[in-house]
C-alpha positions in Angstrom: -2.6 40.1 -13.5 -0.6 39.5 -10.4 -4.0 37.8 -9.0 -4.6 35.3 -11.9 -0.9 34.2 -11.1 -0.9 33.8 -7.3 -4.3 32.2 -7.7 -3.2 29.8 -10.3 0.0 28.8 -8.6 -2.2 28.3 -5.5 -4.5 26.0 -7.5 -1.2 24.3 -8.7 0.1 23.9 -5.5 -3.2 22.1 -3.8 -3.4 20.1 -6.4 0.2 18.5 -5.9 -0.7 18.1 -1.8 -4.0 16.1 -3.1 -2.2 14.5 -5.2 1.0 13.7 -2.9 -1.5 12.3 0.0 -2.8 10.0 -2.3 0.2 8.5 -3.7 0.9 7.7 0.7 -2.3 6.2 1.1 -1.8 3.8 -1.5 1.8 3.2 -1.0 0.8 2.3 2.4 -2.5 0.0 1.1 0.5 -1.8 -0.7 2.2 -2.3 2.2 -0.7 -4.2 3.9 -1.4 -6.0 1.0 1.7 -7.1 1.0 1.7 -8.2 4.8 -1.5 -10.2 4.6 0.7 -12.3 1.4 2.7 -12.9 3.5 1.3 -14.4 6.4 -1.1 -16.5 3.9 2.0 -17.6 2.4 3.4 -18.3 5.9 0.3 -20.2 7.0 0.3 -22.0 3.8 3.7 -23.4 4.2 3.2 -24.5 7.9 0.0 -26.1 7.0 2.0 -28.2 4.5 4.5 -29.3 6.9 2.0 -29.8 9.3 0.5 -32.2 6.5 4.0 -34.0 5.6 4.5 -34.5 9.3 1.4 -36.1 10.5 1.9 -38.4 7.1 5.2 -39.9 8.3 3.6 -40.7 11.4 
């Protein structure tokens, strides 16, 4: 009996690591994703006052 227990909870317990490391990996692909909006936006809005520059002139 004590065996089905400790081997359960250890089951239990991987699980939630597994489950944990995944929930960092994609917290961190969010992350990048969220850099590389950024810079496009960035580029985006120096390209456009690039644009509005060269216009006036």
């Amino acid at each position: 009996m004590e065996d089905k227990k400790t081997n359960i909870l250890e089951k239990d317990i991987e699980r939630r690591i597994k489950e944990e490391r995944y929930e960092v990996v994609d917290k961190e692909e969010k992350k990048e994703k969220i850099n590389i909006a950024n810079i496009a936006i960035v580029l985006l809005f120096i390209s456009i006052l690039f644009s509005l520059l060269i216009s006036f002139l």
